[in-house]
N, C-alpha and C positions, 0 to 999 in steps of 0.2 A: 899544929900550933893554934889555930884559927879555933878548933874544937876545943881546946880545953878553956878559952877564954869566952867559951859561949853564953855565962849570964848575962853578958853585958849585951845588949842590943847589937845586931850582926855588922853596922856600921862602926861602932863605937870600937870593937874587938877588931876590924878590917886595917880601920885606922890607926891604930896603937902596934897592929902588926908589921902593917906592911913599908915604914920606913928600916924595921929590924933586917928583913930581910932587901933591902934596898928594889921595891917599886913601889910605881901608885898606888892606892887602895881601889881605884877603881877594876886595876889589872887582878889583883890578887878577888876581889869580890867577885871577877867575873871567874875564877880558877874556882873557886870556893864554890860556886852555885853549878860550873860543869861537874866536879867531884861529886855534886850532891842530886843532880839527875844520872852523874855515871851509878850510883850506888841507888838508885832506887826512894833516895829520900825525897826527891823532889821531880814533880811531873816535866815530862817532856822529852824529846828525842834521847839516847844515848850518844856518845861518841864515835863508838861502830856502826850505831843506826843510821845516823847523821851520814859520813862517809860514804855508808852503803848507796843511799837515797840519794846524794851527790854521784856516784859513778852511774846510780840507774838512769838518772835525767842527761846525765851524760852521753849514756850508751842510748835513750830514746830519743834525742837530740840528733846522733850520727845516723840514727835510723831515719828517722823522719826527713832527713836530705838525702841521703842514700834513694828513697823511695820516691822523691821530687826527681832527681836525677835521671832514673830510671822510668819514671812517667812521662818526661821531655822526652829521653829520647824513643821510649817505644811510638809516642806519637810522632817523631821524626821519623822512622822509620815507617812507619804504617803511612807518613804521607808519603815518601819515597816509593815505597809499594806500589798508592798508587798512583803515581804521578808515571812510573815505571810499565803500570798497563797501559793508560792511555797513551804514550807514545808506539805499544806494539802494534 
């Protein structure tokens, strides 16, 4: 809808829309500009890009405590060790 009312300045056609469809024009502008980096007209992450890039920071996030965790305790254990010789 937004596309066929494009001579008009992309605010101007936002605005005139988006009480049709009952929201704000901000919500719908911000619909309008994902649609248009989802399709390549406009720079910037994709939708799946986006997602994707969110589960990585995710998943290097669990990593990165996973890896604190296991460096506590190795050096718990390594002091154990040797606290373990010097009482033999």
């Amino acid at each position: 809808m937004v596309a066929t009312v494009r001579p008009l300045p992309a605010w101007a056609a936002v605005e005139s829309i988006a009480p049709k469809i009952g929201c704000v024009p901000q919500t719908l502008l911000g619909w309008v500009k994902r649609a248009e980096i989802d399709s390549g007209q406009r720079e910037g992450l994709s939708t799946t890009e986006r997602e994707r890039l969110k589960a990585l920071e995710r998943e290097n996030k669990e990593l990165r405590r996973a890896n604190e965790i296991l460096r506590t305790a190795s050096a718990f254990f390594a002091q154990a060790e040797l606290d373990r010789k010097l009482k033999s």
